[in-house]
C-alpha positions as CSV (number, residue, x, y, z in Angstrom):
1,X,104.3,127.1,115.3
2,X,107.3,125.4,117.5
3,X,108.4,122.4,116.4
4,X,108.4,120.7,119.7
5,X,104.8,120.8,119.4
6,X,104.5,118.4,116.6
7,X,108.0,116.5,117.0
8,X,108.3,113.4,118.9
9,X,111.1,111.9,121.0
10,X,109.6,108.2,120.4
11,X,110.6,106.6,117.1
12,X,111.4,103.5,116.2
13,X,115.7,102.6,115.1
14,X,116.2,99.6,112.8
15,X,119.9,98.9,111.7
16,X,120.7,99.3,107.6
17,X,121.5,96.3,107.6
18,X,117.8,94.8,109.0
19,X,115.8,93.0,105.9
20,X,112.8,95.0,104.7
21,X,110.6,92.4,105.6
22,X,111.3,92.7,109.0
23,X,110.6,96.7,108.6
24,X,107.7,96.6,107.5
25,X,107.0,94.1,110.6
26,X,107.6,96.6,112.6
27,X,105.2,99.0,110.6
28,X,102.4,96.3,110.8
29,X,102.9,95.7,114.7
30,X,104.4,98.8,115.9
31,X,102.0,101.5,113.7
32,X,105.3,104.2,113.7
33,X,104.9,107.4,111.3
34,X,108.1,106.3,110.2
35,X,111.4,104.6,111.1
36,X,114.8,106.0,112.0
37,X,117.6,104.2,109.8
38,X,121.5,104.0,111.9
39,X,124.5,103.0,110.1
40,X,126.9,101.6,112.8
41,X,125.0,104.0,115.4
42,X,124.9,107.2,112.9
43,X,121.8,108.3,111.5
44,X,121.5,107.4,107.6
45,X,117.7,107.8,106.9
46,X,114.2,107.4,107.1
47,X,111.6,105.1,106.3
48,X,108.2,106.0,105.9
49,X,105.2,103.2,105.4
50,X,104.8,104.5,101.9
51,X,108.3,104.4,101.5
52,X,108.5,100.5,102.0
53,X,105.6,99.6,100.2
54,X,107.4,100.9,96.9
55,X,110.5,99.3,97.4
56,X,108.8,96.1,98.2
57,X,106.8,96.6,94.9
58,X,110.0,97.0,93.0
59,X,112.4,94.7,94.4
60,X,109.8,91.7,94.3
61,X,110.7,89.7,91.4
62,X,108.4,89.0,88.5
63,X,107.3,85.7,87.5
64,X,109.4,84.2,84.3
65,X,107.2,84.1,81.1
């Protein structure tokens, strides 16, 4: 299998700096596999759906009892 068969040249880019709410925006609008993540223009990750679903799960806070 080549890769250029199942790679893609369109992604989305979001800044490091971009508030996950606005990702995960861009998930519900945009429907992208994933999202490339740029650190002053260099590549510094990847986030999948999956990926920001957790981190929203975690980094919500919980209710005071």
């Amino acid at each position: 299998m080549d890769i250029a068969d199942i790679a893609t040249r369109e992604f989305v880019e979001v800044d490091a700096g971009k508030r996950l709410g606005k990702v995960r925006s861009i998930f519900e609008r945009e429907n992208p596999k994933g999202i490339i993540v740029t650190d002053d223009g260099e590549y510094a990750g990847v986030i999948t759906q999956k990926h920001s679903s957790s981190l929203t799960s975690r980094t919500t806070p919980r209710p005071a009892r």
